[in-house]
C-alpha positions as CSV (number, residue, x, y, z in Angstrom):
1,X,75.1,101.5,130.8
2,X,73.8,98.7,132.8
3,X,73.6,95.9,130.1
4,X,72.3,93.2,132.1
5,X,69.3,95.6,132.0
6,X,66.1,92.8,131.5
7,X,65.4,95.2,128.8
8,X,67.9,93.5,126.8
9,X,66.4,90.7,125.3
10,X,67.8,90.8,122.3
11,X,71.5,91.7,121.8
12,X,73.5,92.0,118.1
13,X,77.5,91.3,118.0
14,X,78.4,92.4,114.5
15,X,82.0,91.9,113.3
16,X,82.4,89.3,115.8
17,X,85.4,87.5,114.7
18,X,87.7,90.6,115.7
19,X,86.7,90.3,119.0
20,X,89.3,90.7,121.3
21,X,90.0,88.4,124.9
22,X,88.8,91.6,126.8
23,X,85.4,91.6,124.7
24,X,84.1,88.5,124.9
25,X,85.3,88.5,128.4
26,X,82.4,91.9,129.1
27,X,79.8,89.7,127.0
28,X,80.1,86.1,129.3
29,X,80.4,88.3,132.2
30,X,77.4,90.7,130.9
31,X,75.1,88.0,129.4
32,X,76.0,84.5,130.8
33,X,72.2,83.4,132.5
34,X,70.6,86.5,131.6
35,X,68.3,84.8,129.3
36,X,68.8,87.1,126.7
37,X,68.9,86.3,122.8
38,X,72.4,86.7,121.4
39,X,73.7,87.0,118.0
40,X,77.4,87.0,116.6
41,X,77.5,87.4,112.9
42,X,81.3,87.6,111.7
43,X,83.2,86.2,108.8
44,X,86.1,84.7,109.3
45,X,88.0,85.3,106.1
46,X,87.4,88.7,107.6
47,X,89.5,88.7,110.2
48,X,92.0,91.6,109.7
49,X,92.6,92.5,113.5
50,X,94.6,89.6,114.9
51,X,97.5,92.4,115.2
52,X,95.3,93.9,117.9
53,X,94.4,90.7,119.7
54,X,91.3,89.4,117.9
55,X,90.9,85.6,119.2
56,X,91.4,82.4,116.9
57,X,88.5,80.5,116.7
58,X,86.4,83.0,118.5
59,X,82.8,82.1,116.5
60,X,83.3,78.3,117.9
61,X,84.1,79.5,121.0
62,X,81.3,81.7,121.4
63,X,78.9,78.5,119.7
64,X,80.3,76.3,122.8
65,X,79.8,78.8,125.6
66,X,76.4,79.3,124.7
67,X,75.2,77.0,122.5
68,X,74.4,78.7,120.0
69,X,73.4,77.4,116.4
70,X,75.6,78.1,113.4
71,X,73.8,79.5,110.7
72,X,76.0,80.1,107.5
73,X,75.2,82.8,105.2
74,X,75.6,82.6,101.5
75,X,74.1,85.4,99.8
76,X,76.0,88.6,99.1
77,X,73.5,91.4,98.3
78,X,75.8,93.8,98.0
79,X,77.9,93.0,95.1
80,X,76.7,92.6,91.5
81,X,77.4,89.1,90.1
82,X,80.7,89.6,88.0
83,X,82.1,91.0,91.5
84,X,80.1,87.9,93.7
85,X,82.2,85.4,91.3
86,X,84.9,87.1,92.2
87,X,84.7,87.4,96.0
88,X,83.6,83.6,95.7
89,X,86.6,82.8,93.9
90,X,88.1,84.1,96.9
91,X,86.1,81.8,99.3
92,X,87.2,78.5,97.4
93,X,90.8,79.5,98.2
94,X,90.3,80.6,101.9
95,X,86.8,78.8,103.1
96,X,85.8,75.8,100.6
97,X,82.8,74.3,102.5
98,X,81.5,78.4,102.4
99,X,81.9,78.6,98.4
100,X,78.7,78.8,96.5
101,X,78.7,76.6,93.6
102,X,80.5,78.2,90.2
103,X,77.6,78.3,88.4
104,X,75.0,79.7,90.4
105,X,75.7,83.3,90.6
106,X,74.4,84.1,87.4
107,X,74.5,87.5,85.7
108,X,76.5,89.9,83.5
109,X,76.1,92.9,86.2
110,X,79.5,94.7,87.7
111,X,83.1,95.7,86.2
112,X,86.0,94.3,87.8
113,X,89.3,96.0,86.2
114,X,92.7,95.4,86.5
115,X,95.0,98.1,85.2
116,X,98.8,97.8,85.3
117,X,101.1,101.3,84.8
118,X,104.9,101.5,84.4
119,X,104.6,104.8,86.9
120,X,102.6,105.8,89.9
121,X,102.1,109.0,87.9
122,X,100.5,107.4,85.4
123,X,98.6,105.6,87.7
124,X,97.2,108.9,89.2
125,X,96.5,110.0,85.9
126,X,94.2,107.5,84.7
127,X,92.7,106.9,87.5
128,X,91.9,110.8,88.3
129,X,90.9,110.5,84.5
130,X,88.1,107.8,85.6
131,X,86.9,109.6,88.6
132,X,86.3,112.6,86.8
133,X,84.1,110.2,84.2
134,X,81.9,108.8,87.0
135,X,81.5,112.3,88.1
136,X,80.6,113.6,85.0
137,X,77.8,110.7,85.1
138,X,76.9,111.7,87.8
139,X,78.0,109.1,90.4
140,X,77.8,110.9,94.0
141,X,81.7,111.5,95.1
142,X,80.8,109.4,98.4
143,X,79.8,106.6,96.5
144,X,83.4,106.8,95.3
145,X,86.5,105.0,97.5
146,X,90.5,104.2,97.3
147,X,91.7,102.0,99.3
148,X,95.0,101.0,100.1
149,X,96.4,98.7,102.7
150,X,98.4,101.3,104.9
151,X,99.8,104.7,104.6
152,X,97.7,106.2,102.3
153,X,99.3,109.7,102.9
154,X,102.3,107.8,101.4
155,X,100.9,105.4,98.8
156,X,98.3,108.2,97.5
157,X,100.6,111.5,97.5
158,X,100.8,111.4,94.0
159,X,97.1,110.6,93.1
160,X,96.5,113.7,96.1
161,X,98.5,115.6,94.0
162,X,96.6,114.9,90.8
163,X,93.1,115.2,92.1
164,X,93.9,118.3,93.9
165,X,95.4,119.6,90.4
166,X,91.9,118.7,88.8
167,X,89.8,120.1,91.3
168,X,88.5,116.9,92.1
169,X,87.2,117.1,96.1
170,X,89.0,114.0,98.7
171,X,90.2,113.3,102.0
172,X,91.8,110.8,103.6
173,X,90.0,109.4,106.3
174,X,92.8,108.3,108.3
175,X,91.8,111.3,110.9
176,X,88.6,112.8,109.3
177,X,86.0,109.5,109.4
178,X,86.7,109.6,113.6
179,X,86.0,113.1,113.2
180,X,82.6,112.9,111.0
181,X,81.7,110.8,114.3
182,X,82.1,113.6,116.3
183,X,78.4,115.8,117.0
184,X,80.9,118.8,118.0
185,X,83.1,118.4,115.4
186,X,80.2,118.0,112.4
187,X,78.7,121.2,114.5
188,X,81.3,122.7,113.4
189,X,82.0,121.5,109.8
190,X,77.9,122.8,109.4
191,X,78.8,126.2,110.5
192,X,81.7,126.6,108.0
193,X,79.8,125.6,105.0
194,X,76.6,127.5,105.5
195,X,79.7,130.3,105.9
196,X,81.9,129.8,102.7
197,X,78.9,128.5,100.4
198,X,75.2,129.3,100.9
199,X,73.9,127.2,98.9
200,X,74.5,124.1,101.2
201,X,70.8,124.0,102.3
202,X,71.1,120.8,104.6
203,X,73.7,121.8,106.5
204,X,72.2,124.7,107.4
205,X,69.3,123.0,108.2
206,X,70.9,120.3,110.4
207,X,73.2,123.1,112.0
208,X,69.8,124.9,113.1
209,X,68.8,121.8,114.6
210,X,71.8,120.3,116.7
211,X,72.3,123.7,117.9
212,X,68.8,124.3,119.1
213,X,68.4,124.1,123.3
214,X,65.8,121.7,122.8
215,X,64.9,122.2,126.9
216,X,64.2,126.3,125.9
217,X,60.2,128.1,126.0
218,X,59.6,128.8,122.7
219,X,60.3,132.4,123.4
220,X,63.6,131.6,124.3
221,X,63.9,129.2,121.0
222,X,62.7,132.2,119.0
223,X,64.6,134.5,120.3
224,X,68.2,131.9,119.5
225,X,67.0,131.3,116.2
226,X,67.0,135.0,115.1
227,X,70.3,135.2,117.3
228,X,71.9,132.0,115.2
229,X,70.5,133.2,111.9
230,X,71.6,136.9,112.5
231,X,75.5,135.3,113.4
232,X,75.1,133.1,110.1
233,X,74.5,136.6,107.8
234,X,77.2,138.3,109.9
235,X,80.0,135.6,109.0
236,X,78.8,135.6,105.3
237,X,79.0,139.3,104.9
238,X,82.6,139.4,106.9
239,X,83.4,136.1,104.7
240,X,81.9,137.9,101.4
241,X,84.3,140.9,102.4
242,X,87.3,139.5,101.8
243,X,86.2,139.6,97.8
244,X,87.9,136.3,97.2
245,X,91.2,137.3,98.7
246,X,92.2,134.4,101.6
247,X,90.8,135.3,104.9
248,X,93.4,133.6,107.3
249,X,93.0,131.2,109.8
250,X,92.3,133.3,112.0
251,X,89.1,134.4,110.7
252,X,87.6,131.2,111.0
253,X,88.9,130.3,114.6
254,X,87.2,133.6,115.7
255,X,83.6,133.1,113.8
256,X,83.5,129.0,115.4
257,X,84.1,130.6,118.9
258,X,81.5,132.7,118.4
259,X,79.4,130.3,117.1
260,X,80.3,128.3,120.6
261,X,79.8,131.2,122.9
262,X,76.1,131.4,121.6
263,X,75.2,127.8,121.5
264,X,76.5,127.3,125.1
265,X,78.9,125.0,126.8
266,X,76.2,123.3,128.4
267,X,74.6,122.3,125.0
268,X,77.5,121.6,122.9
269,X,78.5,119.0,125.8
270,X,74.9,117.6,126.1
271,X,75.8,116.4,122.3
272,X,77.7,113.3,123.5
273,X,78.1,111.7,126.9
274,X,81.9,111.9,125.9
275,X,82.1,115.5,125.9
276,X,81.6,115.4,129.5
277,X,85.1,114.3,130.6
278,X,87.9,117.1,131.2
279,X,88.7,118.8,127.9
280,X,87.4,116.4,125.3
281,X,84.8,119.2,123.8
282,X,87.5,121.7,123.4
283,X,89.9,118.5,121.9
284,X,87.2,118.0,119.5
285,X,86.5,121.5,117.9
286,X,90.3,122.1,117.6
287,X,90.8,118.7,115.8
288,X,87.8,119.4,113.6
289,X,89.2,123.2,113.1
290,X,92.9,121.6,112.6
291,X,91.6,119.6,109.6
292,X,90.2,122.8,108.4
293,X,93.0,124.2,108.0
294,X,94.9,121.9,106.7
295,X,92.4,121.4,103.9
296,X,92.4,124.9,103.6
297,X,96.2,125.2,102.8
298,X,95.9,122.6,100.4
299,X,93.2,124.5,98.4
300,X,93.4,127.6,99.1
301,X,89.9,128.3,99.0
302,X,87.5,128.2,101.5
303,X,84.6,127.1,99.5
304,X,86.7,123.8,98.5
305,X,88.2,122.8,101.3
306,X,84.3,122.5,103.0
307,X,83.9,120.4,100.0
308,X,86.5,118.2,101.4
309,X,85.7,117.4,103.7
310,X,81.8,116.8,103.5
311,X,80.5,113.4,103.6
312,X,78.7,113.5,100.4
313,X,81.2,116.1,98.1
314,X,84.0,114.2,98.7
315,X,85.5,110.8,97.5
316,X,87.4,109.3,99.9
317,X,90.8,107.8,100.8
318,X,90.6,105.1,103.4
319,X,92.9,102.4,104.8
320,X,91.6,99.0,104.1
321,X,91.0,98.8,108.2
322,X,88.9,102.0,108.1
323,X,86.7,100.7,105.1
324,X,85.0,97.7,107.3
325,X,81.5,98.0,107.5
326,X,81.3,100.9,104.7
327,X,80.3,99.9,100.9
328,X,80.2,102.2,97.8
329,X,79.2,102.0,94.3
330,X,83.0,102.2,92.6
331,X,85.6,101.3,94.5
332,X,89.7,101.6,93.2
333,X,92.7,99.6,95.4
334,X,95.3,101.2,95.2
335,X,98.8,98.8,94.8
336,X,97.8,95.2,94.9
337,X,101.4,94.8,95.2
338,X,103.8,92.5,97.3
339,X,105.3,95.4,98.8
340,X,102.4,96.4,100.6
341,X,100.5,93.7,100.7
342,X,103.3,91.9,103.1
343,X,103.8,90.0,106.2
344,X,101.9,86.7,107.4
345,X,99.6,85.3,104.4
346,X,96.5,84.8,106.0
347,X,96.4,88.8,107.3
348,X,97.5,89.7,104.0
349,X,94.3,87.5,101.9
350,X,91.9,88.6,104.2
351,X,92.6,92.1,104.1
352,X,92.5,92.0,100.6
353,X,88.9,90.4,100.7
354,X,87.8,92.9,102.4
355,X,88.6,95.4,100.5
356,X,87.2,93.5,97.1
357,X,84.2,92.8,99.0
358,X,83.4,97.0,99.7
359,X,82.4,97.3,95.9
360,X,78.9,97.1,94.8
361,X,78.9,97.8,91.1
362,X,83.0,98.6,90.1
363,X,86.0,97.4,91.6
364,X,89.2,98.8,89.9
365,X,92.6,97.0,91.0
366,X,96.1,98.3,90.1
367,X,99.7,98.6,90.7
368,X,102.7,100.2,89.6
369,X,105.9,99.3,88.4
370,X,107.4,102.1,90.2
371,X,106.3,104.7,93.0
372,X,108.2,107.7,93.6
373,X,109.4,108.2,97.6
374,X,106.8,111.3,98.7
375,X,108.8,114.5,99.0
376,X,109.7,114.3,102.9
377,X,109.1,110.8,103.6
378,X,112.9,109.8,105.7
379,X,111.5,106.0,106.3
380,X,111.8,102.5,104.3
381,X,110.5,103.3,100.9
382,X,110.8,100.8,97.8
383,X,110.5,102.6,94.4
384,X,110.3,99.4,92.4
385,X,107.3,97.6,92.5
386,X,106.0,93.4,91.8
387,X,102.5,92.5,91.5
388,X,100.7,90.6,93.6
389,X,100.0,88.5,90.7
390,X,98.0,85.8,93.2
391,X,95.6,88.6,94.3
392,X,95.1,89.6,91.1
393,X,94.6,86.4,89.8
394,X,91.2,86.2,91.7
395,X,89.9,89.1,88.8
396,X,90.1,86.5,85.6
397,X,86.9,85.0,85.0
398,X,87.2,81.7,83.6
């Protein structure tokens, strides 16, 4: 896109303070005497990408270069007050001339817990025991997130183990958040849920839709409809056959290509200017089918493993990293312990403020005393465990 375009007038920079040399280098070189309006918000106790080359000082810099005016923010209106005093408890430590005064975040609102377990099984335990509770209560499983500084393949295996034990619907969003990103891939993810459940109303609904030719006479989009609909009852009555018995991998590979074949190259690569580019539409639809399957060998059952991995059926999983931007009602971190939460200091604080700061109503933190090494795992692997008593320090009221 051209985007010294005059209709730019008004341009946003969100999460500015991991901008990288190369970034700000596109926005002087985009924006520099174009007389637009520019905005940077970022926070600099924030700033978890320095690994990846996000600039020191880069809000000042950006001030300088075009004199901009600083305008701090104070208000959190995310976070209910017990959590705010936290967080803020936080900012004395990190930014002190940023810290709202003590006493005026007023208010009972929000839970912050901090549970200690002799075992990683334990820890599963309990906590699968609290997620079922908010369930019950009827908390939306999307509004529910674990966090964990890295690895979470490795640091959650046993809570995996546990949920999948219960029932309980997750996925890690180390691959399947870039995928939910992906118009092809959620195509896809439509298809097999109006397949293995038929009560999931809105995705058939949003499946009709995306796969529409929206440049069609509306004989032609008549005459697809009954074409998509009549493919739909044919894979629910082949899926229906199988009586409950597993229907293979296969079987769903085969029902998706169909599915392609009558949608039409042409539209599924009109979904994104991306798909455009050598074989990035076919890379797509075999990641998305890829995580299908390995959903589906966890479960076992079809009907689940859509479940999964559904942006509103299934809690999620998430790297610390991959939680930026994203907020939810109850949110658990997962080992606020020295072992993970290593390396230089200020990385290691901010990152930890960022995950804190996800929570609108509940933060949970814990930590083990011990952690079992995953079955398979070959790498560096420390069973014993020490708090990060600092971090959790921040929790005490008082």
């Amino acid at each position: 896109a051209d985007v010294q375009n005059p209709a730019y007038s008004h341009v946003f920079l969100d999460e500015f303070q991991d901008a990288t040399d190369e970034q700000y280098a596109l926005v002087k070189e985009a924006f520099t005497g174009s007389g637009a309006t520019l905005t940077a918000v970022g926070d600099v106790k924030q700033r978890i990408m320095a690994w990846a080359g996000a600039l020191d000082g880069i809000l000042q810099t950006f001030s300088d270069d075009f004199a901009a005016a600083p305008m701090p923010l104070y208000q959190n209106f995310r976070s209910a007050p017990r959590l705010r005093r936290m967080q803020n408890r936080m900012i004395a430590q990190m930014d002190p001339v940023a810290a709202s005064d003590a006493n005026s975040i007023v208010g009972e609102d929000g839970i912050v817990d901090v549970l200690a377990f002799d075992t990683d099984v334990e820890e599963a335990e309990r906590i699968a025991d609290k997620i079922q509770e908010w369930l019950n209560n009827g908390v939306e499983p999307a509004e529910i997130a674990i966090l964990v500084r890295q690895q979470p393949h490795l640091v959650a295996a046993t809570l995996s183990e546990v949920l999948t034990e219960r029932g309980i619907p997750f996925r890690n969003e180390q691959t399947s958040q870039d995928l939910n990103a992906e118009p092809a891939a959620t195509l896809v993810f439509n298809f097999l849920r109006v397949i293995a459940d038929e009560r999931q109303a809105a995705a058939y609904t949003e499946l009709m839709r995306v796969a529409a030719r929206s440049d069609a006479s509306e004989e032609e989009s008549l005459r697809f409809d009954r074409q998509l609909k009549r493919l739909i009852q044919d894979a629910r009555k082949s899926f229906r056959d199988f009586n409950g018995q597993e229907t293979g991998l296969t079987f769903w590979r085969d029902w998706v290509k169909k599915l392609n074949d009558l949608v039409s190259r042409p539209v599924l690569i009109a979904l994104s200017p991306g798909y455009q580019q050598g074989s990035r539409l076919e890379d797509v639809i075999d990641k998305a089918l890829n995580a299908f399957e390995e959903t589906l060998r966890l479960d076992g059952d079809a009907t689940a493993a859509v479940r999964r991995l559904s942006e509103s059926d299934a809690i999620r999983i998430l790297t610390i990293h991959k939680s930026k931007g994203l907020e939810f009602e109850h949110v658990i971190v997962l080992g606020v312990e020295r072992d993970l939460f290593w390396g230089n200091p200020q990385d290691s604080i901010s990152e930890f403020f960022v995950a804190i700061s996800r929570a609108k109503n509940h933060l949970v933190l814990t930590r083990a005393g011990y952690r079992e090494c995953p079955i398979g795992h070959t790498g560096r692997w420390e069973r014993y465990r020490t708090a990060h008593l600092e971090f959790l320090g921040f929790a005490t009221e008082g």
